[in-house]
VOPAGU-2260 file (C-alpha; in pm, 1 decimal, decimal comma):
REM VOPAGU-2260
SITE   aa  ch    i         X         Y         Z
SITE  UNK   A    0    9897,2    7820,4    9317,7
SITE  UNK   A    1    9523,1    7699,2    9323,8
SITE  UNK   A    2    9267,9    7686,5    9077,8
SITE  UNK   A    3    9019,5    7901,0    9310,5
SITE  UNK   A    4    8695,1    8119,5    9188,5
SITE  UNK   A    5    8898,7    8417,8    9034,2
SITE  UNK   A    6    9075,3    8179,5    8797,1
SITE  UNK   A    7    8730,1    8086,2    8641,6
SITE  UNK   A    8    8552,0    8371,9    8614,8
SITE  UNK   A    9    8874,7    8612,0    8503,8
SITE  UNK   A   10    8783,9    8294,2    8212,9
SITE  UNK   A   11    8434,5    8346,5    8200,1
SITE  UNK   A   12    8458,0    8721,7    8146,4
SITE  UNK   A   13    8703,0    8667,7    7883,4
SITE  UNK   A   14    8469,2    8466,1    7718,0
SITE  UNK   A   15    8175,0    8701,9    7796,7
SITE  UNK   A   16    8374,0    9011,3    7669,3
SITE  UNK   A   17    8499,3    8817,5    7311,5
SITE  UNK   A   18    8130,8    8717,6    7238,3
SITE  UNK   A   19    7995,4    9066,1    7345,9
SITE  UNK   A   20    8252,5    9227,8    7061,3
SITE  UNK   A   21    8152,9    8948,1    6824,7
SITE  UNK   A   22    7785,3    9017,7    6855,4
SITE  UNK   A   23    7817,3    9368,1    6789,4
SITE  UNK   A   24    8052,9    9312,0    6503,8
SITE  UNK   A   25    8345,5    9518,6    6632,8
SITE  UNK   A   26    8703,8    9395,2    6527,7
SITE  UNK   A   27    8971,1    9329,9    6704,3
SITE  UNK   A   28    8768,6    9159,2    7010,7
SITE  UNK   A   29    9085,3    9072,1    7161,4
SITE  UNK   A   30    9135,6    9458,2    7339,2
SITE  UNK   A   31    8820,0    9357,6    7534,7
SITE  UNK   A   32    8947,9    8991,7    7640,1
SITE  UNK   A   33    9247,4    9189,7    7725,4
SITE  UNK   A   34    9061,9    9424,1    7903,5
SITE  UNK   A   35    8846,1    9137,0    8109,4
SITE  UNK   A   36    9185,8    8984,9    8210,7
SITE  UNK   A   37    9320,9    9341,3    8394,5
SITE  UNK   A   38    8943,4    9451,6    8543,8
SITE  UNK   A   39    8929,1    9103,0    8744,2
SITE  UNK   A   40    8939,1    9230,8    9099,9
SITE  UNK   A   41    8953,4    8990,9    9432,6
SITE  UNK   A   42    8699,1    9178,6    9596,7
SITE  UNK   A   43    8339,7    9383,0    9544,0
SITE  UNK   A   44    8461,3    9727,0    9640,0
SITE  UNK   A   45    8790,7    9683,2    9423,3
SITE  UNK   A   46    8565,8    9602,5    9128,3
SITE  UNK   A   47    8327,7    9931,7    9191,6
SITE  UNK   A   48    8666,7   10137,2    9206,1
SITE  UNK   A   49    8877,0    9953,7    8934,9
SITE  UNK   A   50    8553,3   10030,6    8733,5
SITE  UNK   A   51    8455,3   10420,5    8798,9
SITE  UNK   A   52    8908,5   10475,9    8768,1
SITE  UNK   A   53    8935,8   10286,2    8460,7
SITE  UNK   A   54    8629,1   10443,4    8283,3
SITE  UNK   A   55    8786,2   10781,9    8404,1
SITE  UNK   A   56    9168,2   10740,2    8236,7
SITE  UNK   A   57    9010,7   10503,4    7974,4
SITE  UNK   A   58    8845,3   10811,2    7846,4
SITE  UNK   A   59    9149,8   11078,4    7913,8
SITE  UNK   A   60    9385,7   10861,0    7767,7
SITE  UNK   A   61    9123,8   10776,2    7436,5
SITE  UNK   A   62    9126,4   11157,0    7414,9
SITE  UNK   A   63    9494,9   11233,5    7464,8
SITE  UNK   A   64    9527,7   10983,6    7168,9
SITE  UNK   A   65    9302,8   11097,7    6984,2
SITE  UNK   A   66    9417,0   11398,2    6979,1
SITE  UNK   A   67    9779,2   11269,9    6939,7
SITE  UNK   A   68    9654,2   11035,7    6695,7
SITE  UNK   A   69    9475,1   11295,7    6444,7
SITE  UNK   A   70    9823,0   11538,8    6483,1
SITE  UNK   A   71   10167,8   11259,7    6457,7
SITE  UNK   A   72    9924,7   11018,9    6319,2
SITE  UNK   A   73   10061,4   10628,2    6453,4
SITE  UNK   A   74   10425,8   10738,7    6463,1
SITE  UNK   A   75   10627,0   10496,1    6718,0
SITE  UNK   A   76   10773,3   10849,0    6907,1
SITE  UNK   A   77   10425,4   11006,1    6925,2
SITE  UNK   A   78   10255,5   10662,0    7038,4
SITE  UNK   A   79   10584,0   10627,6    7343,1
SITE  UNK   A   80   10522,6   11023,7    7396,4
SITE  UNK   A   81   10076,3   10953,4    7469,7
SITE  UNK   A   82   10197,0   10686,4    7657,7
SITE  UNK   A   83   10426,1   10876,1    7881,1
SITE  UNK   A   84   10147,0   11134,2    7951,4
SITE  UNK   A   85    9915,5   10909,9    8010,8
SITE  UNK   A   86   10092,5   10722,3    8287,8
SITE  UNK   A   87   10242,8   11120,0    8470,5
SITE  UNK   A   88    9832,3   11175,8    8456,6
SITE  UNK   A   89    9705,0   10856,0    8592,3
SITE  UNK   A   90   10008,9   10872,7    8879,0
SITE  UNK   A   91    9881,6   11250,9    8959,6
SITE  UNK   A   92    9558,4   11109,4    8955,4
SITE  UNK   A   93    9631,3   10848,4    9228,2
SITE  UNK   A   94    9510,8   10572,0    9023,9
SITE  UNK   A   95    9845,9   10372,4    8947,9
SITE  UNK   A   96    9632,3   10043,6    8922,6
SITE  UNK   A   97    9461,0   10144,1    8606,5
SITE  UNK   A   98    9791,6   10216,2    8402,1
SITE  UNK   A   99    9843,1    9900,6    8231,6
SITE  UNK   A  100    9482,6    9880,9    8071,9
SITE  UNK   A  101    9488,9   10266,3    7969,2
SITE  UNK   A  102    9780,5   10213,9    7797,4
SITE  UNK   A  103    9669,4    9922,3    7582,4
SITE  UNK   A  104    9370,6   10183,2    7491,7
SITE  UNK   A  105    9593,1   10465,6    7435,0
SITE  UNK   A  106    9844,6   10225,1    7201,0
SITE  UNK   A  107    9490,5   10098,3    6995,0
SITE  UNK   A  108    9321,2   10420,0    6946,7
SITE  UNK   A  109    9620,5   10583,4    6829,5
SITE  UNK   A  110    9651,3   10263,4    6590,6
SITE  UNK   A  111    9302,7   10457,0    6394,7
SITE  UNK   A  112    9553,9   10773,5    6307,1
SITE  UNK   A  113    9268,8   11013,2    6461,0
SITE  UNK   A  114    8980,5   10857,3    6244,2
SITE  UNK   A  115    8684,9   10904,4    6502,1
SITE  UNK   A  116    8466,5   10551,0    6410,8
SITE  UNK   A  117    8797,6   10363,7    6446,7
SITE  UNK   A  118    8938,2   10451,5    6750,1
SITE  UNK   A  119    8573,0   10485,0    6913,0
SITE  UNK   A  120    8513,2   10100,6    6841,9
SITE  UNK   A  121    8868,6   10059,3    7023,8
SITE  UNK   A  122    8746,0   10270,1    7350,8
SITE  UNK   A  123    8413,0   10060,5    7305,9
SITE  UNK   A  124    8572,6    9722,3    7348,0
SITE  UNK   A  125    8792,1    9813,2    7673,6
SITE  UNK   A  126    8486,6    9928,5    7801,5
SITE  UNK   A  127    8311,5    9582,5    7715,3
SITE  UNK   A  128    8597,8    9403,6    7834,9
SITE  UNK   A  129    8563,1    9607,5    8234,9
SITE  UNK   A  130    8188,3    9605,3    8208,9
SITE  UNK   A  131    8237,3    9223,0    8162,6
SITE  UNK   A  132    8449,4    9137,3    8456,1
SITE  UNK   A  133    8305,9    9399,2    8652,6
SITE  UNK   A  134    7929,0    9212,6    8612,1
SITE  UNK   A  135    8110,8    8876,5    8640,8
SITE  UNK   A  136    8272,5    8947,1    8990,3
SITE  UNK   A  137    7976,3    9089,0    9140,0
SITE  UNK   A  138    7737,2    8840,6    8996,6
SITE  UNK   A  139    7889,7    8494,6    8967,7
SITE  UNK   A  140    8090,3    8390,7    9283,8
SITE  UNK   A  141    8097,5    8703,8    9451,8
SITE  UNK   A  142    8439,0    8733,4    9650,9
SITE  UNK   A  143    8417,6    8695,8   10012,1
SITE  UNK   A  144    8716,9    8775,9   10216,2
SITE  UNK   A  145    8532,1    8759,9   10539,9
SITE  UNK   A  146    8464,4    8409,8   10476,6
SITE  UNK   A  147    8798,0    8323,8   10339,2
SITE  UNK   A  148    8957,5    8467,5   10650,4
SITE  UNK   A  149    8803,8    8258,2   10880,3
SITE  UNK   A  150    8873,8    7966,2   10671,4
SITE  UNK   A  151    9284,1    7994,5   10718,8
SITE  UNK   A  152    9290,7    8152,8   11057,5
SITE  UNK   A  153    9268,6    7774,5   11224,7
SITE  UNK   A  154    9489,4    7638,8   10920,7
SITE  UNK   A  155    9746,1    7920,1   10975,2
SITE  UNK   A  156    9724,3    7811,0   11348,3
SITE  UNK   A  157    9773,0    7423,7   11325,6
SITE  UNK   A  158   10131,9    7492,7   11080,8
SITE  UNK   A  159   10239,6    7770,0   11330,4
SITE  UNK   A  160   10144,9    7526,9   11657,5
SITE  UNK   A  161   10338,5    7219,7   11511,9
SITE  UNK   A  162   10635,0    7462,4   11449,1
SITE  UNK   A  163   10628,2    7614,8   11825,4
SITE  UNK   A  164   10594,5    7307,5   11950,0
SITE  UNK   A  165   10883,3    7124,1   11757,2
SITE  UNK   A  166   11097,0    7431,1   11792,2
SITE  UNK   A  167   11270,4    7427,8   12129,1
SITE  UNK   A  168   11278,0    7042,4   12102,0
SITE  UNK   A  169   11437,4    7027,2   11777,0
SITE  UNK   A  170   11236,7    6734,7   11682,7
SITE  UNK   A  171   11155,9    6806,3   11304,6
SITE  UNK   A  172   11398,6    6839,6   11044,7
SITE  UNK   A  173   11559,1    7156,9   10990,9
SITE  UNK   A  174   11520,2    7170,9   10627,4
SITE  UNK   A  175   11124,3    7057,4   10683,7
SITE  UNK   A  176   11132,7    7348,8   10961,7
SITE  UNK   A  177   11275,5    7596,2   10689,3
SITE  UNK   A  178   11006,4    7514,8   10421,8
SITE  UNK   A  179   10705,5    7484,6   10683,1
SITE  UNK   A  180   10782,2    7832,6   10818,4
SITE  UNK   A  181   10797,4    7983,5   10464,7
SITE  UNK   A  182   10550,6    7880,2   10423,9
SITE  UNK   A  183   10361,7    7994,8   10724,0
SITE  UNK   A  184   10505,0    8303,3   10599,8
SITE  UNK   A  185   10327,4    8294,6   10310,0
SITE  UNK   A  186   10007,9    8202,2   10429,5
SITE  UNK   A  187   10021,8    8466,4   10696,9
SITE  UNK   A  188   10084,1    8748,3   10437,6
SITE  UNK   A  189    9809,0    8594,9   10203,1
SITE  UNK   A  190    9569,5    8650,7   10539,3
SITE  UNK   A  191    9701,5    8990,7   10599,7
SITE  UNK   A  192    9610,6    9080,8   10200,5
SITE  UNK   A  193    9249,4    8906,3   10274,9
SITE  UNK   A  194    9216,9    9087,1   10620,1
SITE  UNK   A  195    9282,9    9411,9   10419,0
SITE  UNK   A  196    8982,1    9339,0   10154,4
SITE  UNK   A  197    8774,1    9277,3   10443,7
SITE  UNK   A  198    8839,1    9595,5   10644,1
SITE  UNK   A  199    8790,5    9774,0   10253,7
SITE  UNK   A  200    8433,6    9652,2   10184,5
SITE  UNK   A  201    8337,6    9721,2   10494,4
SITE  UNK   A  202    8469,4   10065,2   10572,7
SITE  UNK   A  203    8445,4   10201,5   10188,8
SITE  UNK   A  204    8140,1   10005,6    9998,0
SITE  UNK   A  205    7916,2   10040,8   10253,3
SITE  UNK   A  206    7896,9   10197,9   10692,6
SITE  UNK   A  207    8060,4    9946,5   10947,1
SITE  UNK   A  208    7765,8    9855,0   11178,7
SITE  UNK   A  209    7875,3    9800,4   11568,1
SITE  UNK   A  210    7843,6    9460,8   11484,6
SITE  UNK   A  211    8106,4    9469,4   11166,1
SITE  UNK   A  212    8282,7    9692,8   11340,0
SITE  UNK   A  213    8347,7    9373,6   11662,9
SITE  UNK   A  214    8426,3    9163,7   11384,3
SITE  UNK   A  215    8704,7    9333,5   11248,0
SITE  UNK   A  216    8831,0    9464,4   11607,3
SITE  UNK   A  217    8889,0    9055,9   11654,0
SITE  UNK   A  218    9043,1    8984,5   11332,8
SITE  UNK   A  219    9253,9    9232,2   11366,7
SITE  UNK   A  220    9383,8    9127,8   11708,9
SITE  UNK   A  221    9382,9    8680,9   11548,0
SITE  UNK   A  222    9621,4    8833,6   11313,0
SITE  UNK   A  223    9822,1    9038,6   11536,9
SITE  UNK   A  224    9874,8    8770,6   11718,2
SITE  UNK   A  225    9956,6    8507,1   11449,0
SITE  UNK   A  226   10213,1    8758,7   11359,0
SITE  UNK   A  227   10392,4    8758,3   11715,8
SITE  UNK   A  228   10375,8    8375,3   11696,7
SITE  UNK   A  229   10576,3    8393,5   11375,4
SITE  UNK   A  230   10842,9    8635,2   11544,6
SITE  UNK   A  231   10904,1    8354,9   11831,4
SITE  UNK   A  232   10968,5    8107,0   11524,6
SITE  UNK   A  233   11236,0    8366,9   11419,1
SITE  UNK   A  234   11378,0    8440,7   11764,6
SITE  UNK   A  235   11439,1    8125,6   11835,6
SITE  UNK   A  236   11592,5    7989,1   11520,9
SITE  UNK   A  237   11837,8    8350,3   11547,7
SITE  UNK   A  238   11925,8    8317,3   11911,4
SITE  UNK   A  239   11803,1    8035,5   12145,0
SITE  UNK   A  240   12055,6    7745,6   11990,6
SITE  UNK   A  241   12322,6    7960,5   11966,3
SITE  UNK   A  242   12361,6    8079,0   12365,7
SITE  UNK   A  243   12452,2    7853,8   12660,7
SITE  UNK   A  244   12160,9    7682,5   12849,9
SITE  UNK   A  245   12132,5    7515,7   13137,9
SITE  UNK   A  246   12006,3    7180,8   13171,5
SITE  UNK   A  247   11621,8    7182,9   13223,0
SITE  UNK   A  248   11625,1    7543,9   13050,6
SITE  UNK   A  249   11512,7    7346,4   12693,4
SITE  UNK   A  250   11196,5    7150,0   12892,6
SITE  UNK   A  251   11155,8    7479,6   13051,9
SITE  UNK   A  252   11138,9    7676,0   12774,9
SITE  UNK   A  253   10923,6    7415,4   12598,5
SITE  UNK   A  254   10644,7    7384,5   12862,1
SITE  UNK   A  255   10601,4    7759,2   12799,8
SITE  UNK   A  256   10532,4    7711,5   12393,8
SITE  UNK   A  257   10323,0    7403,6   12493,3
SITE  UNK   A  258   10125,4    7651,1   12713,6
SITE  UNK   A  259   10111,1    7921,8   12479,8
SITE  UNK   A  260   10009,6    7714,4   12187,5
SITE  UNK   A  261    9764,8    7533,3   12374,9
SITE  UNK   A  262    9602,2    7851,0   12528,9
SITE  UNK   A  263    9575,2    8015,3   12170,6
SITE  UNK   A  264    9418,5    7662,6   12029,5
SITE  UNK   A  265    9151,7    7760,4   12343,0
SITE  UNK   A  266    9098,3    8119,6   12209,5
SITE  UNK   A  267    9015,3    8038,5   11896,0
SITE  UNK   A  268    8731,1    7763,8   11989,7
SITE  UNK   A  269    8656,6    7992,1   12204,3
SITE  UNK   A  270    8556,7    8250,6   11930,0
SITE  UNK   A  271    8388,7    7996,8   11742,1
SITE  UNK   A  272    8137,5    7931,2   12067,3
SITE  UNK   A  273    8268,9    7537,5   12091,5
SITE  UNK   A  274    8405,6    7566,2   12475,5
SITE  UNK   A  275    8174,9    7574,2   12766,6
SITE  UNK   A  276    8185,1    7916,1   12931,1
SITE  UNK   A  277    8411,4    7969,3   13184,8
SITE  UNK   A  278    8693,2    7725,2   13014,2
SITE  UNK   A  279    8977,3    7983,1   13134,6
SITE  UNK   A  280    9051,6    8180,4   13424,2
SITE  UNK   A  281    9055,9    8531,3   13351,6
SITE  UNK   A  282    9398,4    8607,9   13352,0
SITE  UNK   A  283    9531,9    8318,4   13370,2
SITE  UNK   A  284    9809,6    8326,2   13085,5
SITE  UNK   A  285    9901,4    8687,8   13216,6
SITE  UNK   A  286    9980,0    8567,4   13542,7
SITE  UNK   A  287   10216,8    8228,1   13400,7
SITE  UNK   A  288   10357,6    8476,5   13138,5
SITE  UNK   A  289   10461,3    8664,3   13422,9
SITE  UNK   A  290   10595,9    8389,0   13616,5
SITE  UNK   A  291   10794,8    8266,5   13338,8
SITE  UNK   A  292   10937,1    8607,8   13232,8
SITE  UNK   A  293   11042,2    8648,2   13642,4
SITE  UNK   A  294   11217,0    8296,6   13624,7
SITE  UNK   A  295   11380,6    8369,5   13293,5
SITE  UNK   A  296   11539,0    8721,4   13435,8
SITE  UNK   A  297   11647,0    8569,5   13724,1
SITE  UNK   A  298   11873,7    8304,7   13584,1
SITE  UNK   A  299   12048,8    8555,1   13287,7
SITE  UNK   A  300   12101,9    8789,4   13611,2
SITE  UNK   A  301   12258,7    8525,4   13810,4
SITE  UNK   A  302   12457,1    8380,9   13527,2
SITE  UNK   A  303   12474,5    8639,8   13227,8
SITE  UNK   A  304   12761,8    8477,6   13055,2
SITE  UNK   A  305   12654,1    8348,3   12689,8
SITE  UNK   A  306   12253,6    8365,4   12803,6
SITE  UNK   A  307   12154,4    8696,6   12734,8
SITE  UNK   A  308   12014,0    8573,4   12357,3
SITE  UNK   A  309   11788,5    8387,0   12595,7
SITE  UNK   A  310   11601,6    8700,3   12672,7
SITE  UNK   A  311   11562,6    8802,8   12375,2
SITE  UNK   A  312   11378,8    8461,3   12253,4
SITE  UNK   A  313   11144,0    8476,2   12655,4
SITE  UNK   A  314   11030,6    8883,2   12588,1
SITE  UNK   A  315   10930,6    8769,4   12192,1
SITE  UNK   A  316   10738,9    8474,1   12399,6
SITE  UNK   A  317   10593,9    8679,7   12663,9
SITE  UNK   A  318   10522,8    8939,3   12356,4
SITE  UNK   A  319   10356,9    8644,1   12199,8
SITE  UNK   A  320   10136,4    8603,6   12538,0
SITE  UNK   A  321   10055,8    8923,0   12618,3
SITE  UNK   A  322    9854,9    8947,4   12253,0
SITE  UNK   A  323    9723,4    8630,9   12328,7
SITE  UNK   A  324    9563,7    8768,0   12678,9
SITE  UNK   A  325    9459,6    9034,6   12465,4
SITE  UNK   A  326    9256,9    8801,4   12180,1
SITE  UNK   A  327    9104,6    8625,2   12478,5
SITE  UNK   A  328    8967,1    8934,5   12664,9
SITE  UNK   A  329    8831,4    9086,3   12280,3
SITE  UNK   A  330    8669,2    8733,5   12235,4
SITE  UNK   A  331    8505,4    8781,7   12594,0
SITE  UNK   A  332    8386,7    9083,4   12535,0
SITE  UNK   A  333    8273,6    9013,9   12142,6
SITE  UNK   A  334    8051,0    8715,6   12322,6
SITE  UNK   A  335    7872,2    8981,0   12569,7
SITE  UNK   A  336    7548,5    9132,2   12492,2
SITE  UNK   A  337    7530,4    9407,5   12225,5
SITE  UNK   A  338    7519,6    9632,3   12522,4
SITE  UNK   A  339    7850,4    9667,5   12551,5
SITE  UNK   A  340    8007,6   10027,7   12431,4
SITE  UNK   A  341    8057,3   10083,6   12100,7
SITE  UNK   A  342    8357,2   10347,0   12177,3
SITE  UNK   A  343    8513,7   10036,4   12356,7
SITE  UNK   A  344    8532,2    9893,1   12018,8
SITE  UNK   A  345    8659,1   10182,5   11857,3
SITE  UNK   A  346    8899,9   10239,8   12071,5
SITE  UNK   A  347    9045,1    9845,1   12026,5
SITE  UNK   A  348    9022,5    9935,0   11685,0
SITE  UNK   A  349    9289,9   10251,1   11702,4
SITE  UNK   A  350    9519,6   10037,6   11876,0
């Protein structure tokens, strides 16, 4: 793990939230440190949300123990019975996330015994604590998992293209292989979390322009097809070594990564507007993906003994291709004019 931005400010509002409590005299500042820690959220709209859920079951839950509170008084049962309620509500409720800080209000107000100035200073300081790391996220280093995304696509790319490369080969060692591809793993489900904050802010906090709306059609697609690169990694390493080859089949096989991996290293400068136009023939992967896939069925139909794990590791190639023709022709199209058809987009965007 990296120290990154959410480290520090999850600190800063900690520190906000204590010296809030401490300036208003309330005791026991450590519910709203507590509380800072929890409302920390990776992104702007998850911060908005976390905030208008928590200050919902905050408040049912300061009631339910109020209430509990001022009948059982701080009995351990009648504290483990709130608690219970609490969480059946806040699951009804849809808003799962906000258990764990609801709870620690429930468990403090319930601490007063149902004295009202006592177990409203409680609610008060989980309320500073969200307020705090609510104004903290938005304010100092606002998240930005647009940004972020772009930033690991082209690192995601260069671990996945030394692996493709290496794979058929059988250059690198296979315990290096193991741990580069977890983590490739890794990094490619950390993307798929940051894609997902993306597509939140800007479908939920605010309308998708056409323009947003291209953006996220293409993301989509860079991680779609990051994905199917990962699933050749795993094809091969399950089937290619362990079924009969013949003798130029490896150098065959490898001229095809070398072509695939190079093509998707063309994509992606492609996107970022550093090839000169016209760099590719259109269709020009489709048609050697074809080829390939035609040579490949040929030789498993002439000799199917021991090769037919060979076709399983050329269609997760060709798979891998085909999403790759697919980036290319979104990236054409995202580098048209603004004339082009915003139901085209939508309609990429469905798929």
């Amino acid at each position: 793990m990296t120290f990154g931005a959410r480290m520090l400010k999850t600190g800063i509002a900690v520190t906000l939230a204590l010296y809030i409590s401490l300036w208003l005299h309330l005791t026991a500042p450590v519910i709203a440190a507590v509380a800072a820690i929890f409302a920390m959220q990776p992104s702007i709209y998850r911060s908005w949300r976390y905030f208008l859920d928590q200050l919902q079951t905050n408040t049912l839950g300061a009631i339910i123990a109020l209430a509990a509170g001022a009948v059982f008084s701080n009995e351990p049962i009648a504290v483990g019975l709130a608690c219970i309620l609490v969480i059946m509500i806040c699951l009804k409720l849809k808003m799962g996330d906000t258990i764990g800080l609801t709870l620690v209000t429930v468990i403090a107000v319930m601490e007063a015994s149902g004295q009202w100035q006592f177990a409203l200073t409680r609610f008060s300081l989980s309320l500073i604590g969200i307020v705090s790391a609510f104004l903290i996220n938005i304010l100092l280093f606002p998240p930005k998992p647009k940004v972020q995304f772009i930033g690991q696509i082209q690192y995601i790319y260069d671990q996945m293209s030394l692996l493709l490369r290496t794979s058929i080969s059988d250059e690198i060692r296979e315990n290096v292989f193991r741990d580069q591809k977890r983590q490739l793993e890794d990094s490619v489900k950390a993307l798929s979390d940051k894609y997902k904050l993306f597509e939140e802010e800007q479908k939920k906090l605010k309308r998708a322009t056409f323009s947003q709306t291209r953006h996220l059609v293409v993301y989509k697609q860079m991680l779609n097809t990051l994905r199917k690169g990962i699933e050749v990694l795993d094809a091969i390493e399950e089937h290619y070594f362990q079924s009969e080859r013949a003798d130029d089949t490896d150098e065959y096989f490898d001229l095809q990564l070398e072509h695939l991996t190079k093509f998707h290293e063309h994509v992606l400068l492609k996107f970022d507007d550093k090839l000169k136009p016209n760099c590719t023939e259109p269709n020009e992967l489709e048609e050697a993906n074809n080829i390939f896939m035609k040579e490949v069925i040929k030789r498993v139909y002439e000799h199917p003994e021991g090769k037919l794990r060979i076709s399983i590791v050329a269609a997760t190639m060709y798979d891998y291709g085909y999403q790759l023709e697919r980036l290319n022709r979104l990236v054409d199209h995202y580098h048209k004019s603004d004339d082009e058809e915003p139901s085209l987009w939508m309609n990429w965007m469905k798929k």
